[in-house]
C-alpha positions as MATLAB code, in Angstrom:
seq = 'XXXXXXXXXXXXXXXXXXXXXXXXXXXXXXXXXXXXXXXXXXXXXXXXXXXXXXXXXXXXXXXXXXXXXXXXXXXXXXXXXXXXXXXXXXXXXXXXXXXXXXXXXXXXXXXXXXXXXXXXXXXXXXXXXXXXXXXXXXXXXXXXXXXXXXXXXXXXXXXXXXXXXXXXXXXXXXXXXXXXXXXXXXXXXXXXXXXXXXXXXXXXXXXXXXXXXXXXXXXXXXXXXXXXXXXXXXXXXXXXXXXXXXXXXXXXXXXXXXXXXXXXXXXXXXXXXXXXXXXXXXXXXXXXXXXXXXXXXXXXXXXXXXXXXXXXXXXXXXXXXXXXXXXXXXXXXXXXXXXXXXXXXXXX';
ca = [
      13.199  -50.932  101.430;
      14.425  -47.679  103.450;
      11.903  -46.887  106.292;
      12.086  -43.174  105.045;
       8.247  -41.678  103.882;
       8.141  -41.854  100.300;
       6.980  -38.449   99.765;
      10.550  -37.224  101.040;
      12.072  -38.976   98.082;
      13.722  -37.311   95.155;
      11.927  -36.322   91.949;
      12.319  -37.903   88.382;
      13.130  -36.591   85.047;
      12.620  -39.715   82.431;
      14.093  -38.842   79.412;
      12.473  -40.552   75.986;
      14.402  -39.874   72.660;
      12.043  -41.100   70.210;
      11.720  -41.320   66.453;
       9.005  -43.221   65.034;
       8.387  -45.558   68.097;
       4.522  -45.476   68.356;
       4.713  -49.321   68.167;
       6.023  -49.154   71.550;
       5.892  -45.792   73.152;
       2.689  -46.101   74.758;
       3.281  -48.987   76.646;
       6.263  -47.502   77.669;
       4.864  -44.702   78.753;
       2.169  -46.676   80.937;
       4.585  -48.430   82.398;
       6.169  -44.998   83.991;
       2.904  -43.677   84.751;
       1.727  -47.193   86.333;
       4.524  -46.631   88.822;
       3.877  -47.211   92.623;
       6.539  -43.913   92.916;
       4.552  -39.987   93.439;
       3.505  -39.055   89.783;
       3.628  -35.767   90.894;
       7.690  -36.394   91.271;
       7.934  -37.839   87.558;
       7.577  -35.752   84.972;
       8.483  -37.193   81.158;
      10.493  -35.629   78.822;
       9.639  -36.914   74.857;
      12.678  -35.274   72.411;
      11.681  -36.582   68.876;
      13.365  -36.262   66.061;
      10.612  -35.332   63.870;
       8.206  -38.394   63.876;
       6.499  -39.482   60.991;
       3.305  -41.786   62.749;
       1.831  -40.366   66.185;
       4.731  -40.491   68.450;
       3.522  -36.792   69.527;
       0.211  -37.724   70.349;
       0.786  -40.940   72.251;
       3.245  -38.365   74.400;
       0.523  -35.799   75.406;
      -1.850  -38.740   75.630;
       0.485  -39.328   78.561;
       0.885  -35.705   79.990;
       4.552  -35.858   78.936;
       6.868  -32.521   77.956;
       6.824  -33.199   73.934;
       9.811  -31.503   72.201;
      10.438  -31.836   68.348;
      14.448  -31.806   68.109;
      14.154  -32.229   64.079;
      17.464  -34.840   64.360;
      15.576  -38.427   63.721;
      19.158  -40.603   63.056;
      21.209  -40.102   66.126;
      19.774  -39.708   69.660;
      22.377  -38.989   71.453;
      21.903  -35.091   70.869;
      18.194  -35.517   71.781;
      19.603  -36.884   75.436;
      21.692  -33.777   75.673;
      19.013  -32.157   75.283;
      16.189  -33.464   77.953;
      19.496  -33.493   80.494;
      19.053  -29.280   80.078;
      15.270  -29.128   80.212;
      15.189  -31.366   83.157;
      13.931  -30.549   86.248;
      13.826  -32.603   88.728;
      16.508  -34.135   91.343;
      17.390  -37.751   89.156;
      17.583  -38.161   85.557;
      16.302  -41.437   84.179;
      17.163  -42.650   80.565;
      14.023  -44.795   79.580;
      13.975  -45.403   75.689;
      10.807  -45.809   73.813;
      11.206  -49.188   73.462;
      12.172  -49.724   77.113;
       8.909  -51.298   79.100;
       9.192  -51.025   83.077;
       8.089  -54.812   84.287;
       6.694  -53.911   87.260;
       5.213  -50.991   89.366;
       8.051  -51.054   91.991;
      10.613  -50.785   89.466;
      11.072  -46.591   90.473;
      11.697  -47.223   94.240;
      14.044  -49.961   93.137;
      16.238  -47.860   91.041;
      15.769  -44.586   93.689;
      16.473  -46.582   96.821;
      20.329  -46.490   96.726;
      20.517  -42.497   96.055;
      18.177  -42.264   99.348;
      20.439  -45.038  101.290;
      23.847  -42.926  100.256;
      24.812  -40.112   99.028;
      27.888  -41.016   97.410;
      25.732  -42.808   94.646;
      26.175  -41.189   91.633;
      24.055  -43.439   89.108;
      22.017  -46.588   89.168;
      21.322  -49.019   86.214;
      19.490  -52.271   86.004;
      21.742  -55.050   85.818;
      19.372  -57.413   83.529;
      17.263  -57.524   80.503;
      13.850  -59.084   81.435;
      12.170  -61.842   78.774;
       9.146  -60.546   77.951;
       6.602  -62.812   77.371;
       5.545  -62.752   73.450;
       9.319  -61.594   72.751;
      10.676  -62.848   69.240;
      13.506  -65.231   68.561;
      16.045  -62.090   68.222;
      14.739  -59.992   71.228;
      15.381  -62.902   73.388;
      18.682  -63.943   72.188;
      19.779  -59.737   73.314;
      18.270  -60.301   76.536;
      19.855  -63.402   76.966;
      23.975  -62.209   76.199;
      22.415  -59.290   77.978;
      23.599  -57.230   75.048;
      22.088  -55.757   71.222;
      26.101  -56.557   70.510;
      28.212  -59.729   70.946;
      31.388  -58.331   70.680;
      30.724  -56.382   73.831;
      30.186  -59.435   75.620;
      33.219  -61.199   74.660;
      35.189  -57.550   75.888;
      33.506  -57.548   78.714;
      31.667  -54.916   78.207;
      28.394  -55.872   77.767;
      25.858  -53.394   79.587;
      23.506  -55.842   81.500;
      24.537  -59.274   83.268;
      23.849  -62.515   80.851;
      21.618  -65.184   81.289;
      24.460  -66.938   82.110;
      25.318  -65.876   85.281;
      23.741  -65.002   88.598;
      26.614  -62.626   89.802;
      27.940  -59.417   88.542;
      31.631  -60.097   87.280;
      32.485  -56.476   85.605;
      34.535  -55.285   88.735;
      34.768  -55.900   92.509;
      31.436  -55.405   94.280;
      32.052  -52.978   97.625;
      29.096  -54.237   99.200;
      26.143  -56.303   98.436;
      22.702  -55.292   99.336;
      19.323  -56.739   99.334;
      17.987  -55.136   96.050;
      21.340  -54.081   94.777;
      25.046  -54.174   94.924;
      27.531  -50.999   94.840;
      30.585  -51.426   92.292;
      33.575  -48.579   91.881;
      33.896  -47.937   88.237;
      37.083  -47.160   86.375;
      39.236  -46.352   82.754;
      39.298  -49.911   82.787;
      36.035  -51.997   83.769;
      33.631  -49.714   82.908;
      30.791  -50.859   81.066;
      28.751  -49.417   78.448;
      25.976  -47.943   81.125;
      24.037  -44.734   80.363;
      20.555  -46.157   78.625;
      18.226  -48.499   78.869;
      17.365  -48.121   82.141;
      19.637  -45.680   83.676;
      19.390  -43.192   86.454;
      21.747  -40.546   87.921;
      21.929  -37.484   89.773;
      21.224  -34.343   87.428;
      23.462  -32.171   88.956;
      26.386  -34.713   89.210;
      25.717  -35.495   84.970;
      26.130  -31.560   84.771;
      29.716  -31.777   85.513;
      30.180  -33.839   82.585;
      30.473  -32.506   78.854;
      26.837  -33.282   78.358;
      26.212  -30.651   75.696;
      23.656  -32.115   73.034;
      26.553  -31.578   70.471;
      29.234  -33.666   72.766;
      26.734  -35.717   74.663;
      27.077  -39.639   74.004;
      25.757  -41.817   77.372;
      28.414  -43.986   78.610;
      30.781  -40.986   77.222;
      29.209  -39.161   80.122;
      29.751  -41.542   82.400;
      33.249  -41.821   81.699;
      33.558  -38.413   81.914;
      32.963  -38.547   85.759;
      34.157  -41.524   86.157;
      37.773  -39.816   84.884;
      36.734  -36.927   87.745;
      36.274  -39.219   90.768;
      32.137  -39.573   90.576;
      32.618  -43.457   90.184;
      30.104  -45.142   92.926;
      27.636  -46.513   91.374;
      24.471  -48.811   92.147;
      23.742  -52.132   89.766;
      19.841  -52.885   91.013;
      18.945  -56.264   90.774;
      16.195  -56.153   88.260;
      15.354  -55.954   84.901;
      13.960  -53.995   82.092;
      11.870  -55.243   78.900;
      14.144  -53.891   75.246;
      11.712  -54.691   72.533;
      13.978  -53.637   69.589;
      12.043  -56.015   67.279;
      15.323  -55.481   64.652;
      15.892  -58.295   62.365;
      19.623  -59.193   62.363;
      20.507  -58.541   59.316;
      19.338  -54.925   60.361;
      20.783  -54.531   63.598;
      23.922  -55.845   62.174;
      23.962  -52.951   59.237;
      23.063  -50.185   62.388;
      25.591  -51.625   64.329;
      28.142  -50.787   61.064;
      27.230  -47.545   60.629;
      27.148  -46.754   64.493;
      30.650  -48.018   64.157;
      31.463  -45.646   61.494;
      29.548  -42.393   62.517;
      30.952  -42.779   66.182;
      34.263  -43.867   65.640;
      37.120  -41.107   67.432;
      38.012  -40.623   64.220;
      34.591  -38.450   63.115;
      33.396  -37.926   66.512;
      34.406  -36.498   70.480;
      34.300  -39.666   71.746;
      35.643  -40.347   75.512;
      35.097  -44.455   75.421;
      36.060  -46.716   73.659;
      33.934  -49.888   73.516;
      37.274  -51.510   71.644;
      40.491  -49.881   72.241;
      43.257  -50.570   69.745;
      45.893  -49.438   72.053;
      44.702  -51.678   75.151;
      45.892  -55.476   75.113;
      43.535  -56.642   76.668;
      41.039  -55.352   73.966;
      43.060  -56.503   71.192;
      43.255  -59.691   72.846;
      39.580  -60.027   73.455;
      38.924  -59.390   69.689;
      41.248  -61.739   67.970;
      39.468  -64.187   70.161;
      36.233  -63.425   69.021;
      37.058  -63.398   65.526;
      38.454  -67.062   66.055;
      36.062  -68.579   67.795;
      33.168  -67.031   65.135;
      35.460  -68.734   62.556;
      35.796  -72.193   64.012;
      32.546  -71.689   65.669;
      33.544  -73.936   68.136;
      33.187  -71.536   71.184;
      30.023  -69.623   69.997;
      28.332  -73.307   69.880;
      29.318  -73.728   73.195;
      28.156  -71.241   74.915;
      24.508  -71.860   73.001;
      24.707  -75.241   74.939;
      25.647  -73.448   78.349;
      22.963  -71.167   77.898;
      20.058  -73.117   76.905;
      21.070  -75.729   79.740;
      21.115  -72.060   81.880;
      17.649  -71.138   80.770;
      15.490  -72.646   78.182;
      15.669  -70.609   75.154;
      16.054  -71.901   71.662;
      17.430  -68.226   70.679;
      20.483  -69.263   72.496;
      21.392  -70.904   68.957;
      21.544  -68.161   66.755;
      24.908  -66.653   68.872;
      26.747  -68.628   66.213;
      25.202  -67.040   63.440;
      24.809  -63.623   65.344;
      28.309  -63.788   65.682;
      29.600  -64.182   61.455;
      27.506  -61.299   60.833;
      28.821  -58.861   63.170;
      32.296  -59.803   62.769;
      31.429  -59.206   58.516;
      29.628  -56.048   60.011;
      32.576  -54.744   61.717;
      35.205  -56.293   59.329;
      33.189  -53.641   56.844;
      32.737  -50.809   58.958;
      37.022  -51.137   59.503;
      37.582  -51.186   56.082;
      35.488  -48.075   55.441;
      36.998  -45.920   58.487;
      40.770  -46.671   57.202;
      39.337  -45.717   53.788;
      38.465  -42.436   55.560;
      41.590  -42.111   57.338;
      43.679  -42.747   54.201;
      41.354  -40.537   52.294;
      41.844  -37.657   54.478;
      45.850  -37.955   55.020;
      46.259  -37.397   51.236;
      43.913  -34.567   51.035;
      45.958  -33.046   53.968;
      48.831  -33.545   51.947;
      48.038  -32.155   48.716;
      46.069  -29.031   50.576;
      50.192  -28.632   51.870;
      51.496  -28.527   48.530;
];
C-alpha cells in the first residue's frame, strides 16, 4: 500500500441501479459504508427504477442520494444517469446485489489511480464464494461468469476458478495487489459492473448518455480513443443473483434480443459474426454442449481446482443457454426478415 496519507486520496461516487433488490441492498450498502476508506469521500448514488418493496428506504437508511428513474427493466440508462449526477473524482459501479468482502476492498481498488496516472479504470478480477451461496451462485463465481458462452470466447468478465493468472491479454507489469493490462478491439473483456471503478472525467469522453450508455460499451468507447490502461485488482466481490437457471437463461434471451446491434447503439460485441475467431469459439461451444464431452471435463478440472459440487451443473448450464441463444437467433432474424419486407413494401 502507497505511503501517501489517505486523506489525500480521491473521492468516490458508487453508483447502485436498483429495482426491487431489498433482499440484498442493505447489506450492500453496509458493506460500502463499513469501508476502512474516508466516508466523507464516498457518497452513494441509488437510481431505481420505480421499486415496488422498500428499496427507497433501505437507501436513506444508508444516507445515500435516492433517485426514482421510473425505467425498472433495463439499467443501463439508470448508470447513465448516476455517471451525470456524480460528484466525486472515481466512479464505482457497485450493483445491489454486489457485497464488498472486506473493509479494505476501497483502498484496493483506489490504489492504482494514486500509484499512476495513466490508469483509467480498475475492476476486480474474481468473484468471491460467499459462504451460504446456493448451488447456482457458486457455479457463476466459479466460470467467473452469469454466462458460459463468454467464457468459452474469452470474454468472461472475472478470472475462473480455474486459474490463478489472468490470461485475457499481456500483463505490462505485475504488482503486489494488482496487475496493469492494455486493452484493445480485440481482448477486451466485458468490464464495466460488478465491481468497477474509473475516472469520472475520463468516462465523460465516452458516449455515456443514459439513452446510449451500456458499461463495457463505454469502455470500448475509450478503449477505441487510446484510454486503454487499465488495473485488474487481485480480489474479489460477492454477486448474489440468487436466479434459478431456467431464469437466468430466459434473461439472458431477451438481453440477447433487446441489445442486439440490430435494435440497439451497441459498440461491443460479446459475439461478433464477422470475427473468426468468434465464430470459431461458438461452433465449439455448441459441440462440445452437444457431445458434452468437454463441458464434463472441465466439471472434473474444476472440482479437482476447488471443491465445489456446482462445478457439475456446467453441462447442464451449458444445453440451456445454447437453446436460450439458439431462440433468441431465431427471433432477431425473424426481426430482421420482418423489417426488410416492410421496407420493401413501404417502397412500393
Amino acid at each position: 500500500m502507497t505511503t501517501q496519507d489517505i486523506s489525500e486520496w480521491p473521492s468516490v461516487s458508487v453508483i447502485n441501479p436498483t429495482y426491487n433488490g431489498a433482499r440484498t441492498l442493505g447489506e450492500c450498502l453496509a458493506s460500502i459504508r463499513n469501508q476502512d476508506y474516508p466516508q466523507d469521500k464516498i457518497e452513494i448514488l441509488v437510481v431505481d427504477g420505480n421499486s415496488k418493496d422498500n428499496t427507497k428506504t433501505i437507501a436513506e437508511k444508508y444516507g445515500c442520494r435516492y433517485t426514482n428513474s421510473g425505467d425498472p427493466f433495463n439499467p443501463e440508462p439508470r448508470r447513465g444517469i448516476g455517471l451525470m449526477a456524480a460528484k466525486n473524482e472515481l466512479v464505482a459501479y457497485i450493483d445491489q446485489d454486489n457485497i464488498l468482502p472486506n473493509k479494505s476492498w476501497f483502498k484496493e481498488m483506489v490504489q492504482p489511480f494514486v500509484e499512476n496516472s495513466e490508469v483509467v479504470a480498475t475492476q476486480t478480477w474474481r468473484y468471491g464464494l460467499k459462504p451460504g451461496f446456493g448451488l447456482f451462485n457458486r457455479y457463476c463465481a466459479l466460470i467467473g461468469a452469469n454466462d458460459p458462452v463468454a467464457l468459452y470466447l474469452g470474454k468472461s468478465e472475472k478470472v475462473s476458478w480455474l486459474d490463478d493468472k489472468w490470461k485475457v491479454s499481456p500483463i505490462l507489469e505485475d504488482h503486489p495487489g494488482y496487475i496493469l493490462v492494455r486493452f484493445n478491439g480485440d481482448n477486451l473483456p466485458t468490464v464495466g459492473t460488478n465491481g468497477f471503478m474509473a475516472r469520472r472525467k475520463t468516462l465523460l469522453l465516452s458516449r455515456c448518455d443514459p439513452e446510449n450508455f451500456f458499461h463495457i460499451d463505454v469502455m470500448a468507447d475509450l478503449v477505441a480513443d487510446g484510454y486503454d490502461l487499465m488495473a485488474m485488482v487481485k480480489n474479489e466481490i460477492y454477486h448474489d443473483t440468487a436466479a434459478k437457471l431456467s431464469t437466468l437463461a430466459y434473461k439472458r434471451m431477451m438481453f440477447f434480443t433487446e441489445h442486439s446491434p440490430f435494435r440497439a447503439n451497441r459498440r461491443y460485441l460479446v459475439f461478433n459474426a464477422h470475427k473468426r475467431k468468434d465464430v470459431i469459439s461458438v461452433i465449439l461451444f455448441s459441440l462440445y454442449t452437444i457431445t458434452l464431452l468437454q463441458p464434463l471435463s472441465l466439471s472434473i478440472r474444476g472440482y479437482l481446482r476447488k471443491r465445489d459440487i456446482a462445478w457439475f451443473l456446467h453441462p447442464l448450464v451449458c444445453w440451456s443457454f445454447l437453446i436460450a441463444y439458439s431462440c433468441s437467433s431465431i427471433i432477431l432474424y425473424l426481426r430482421v426478415m420482418a423489417y426488410r419486407i416492410s421496407s420493401k413494401l413501404a417502397k412500393k
